[in-house]
C-alpha positions in Angstrom: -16.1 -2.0 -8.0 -15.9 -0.9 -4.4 -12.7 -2.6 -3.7 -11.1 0.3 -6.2 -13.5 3.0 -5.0 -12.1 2.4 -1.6 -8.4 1.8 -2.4 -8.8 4.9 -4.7 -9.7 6.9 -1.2 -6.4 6.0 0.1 -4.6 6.2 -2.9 -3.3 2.6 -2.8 -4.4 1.7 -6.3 -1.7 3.1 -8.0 0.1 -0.4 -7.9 3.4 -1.3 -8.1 4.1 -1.7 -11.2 6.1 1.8 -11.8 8.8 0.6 -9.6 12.1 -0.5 -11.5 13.9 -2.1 -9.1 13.2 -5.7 -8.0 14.1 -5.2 -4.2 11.4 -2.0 -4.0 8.7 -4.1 -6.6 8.9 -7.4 -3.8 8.3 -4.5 -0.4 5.6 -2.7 -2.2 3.7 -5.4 -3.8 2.9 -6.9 -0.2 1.4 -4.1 0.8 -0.8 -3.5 -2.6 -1.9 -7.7 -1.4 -2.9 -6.5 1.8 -4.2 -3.6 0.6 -6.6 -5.7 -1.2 -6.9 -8.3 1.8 -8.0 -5.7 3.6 -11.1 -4.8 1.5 -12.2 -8.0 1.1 -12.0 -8.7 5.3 -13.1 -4.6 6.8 -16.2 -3.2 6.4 -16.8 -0.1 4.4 -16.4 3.0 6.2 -13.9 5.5 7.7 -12.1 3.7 9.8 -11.7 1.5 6.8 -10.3 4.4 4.5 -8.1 5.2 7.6 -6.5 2.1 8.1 -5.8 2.1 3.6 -3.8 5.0 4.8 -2.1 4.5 7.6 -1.2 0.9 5.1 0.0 3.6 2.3 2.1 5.7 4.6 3.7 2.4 6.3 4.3 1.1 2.6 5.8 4.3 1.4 8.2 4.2 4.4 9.2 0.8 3.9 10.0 1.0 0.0 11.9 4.6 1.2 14.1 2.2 3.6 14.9 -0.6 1.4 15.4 2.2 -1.4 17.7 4.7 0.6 19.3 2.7 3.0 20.4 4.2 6.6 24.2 4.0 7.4 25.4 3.6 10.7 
């Protein structure tokens, strides 16, 4: 299928589901949605794998802050 060929590229594929906690498993399963969205909607090519992972990098990010929370 070349929705997983492509998310394979980016390394977005992996899923979600190795996540235990319920707080990270709700941020990162948006982005695996999107991730998805976004094959169906962008047309196949580099700009394409680029934007699967800029999404991965943004994801990883976000599950980092919700899982190690800054203090002030």
């Amino acid at each position: 299928m070349v929705a997983e060929d492509c998310l394979g590229e980016a390394d977005v594929s992996a899923g979600y589901g190795h996540l235990e906690r319920e707080d990270l498993l709700a941020v990162s399963r948006r982005f695996h949605d999107l991730a998805h969205q976004l094959v169906e909607i962008v047309p196949e090519g580099p700009e394409r794998t680029v934007s699967l992972r800029k999404l991965l990098e943004a994801k990883d990010a976000a599950v980092r802050a919700v899982a190690i929370p800054e203090t002030a």
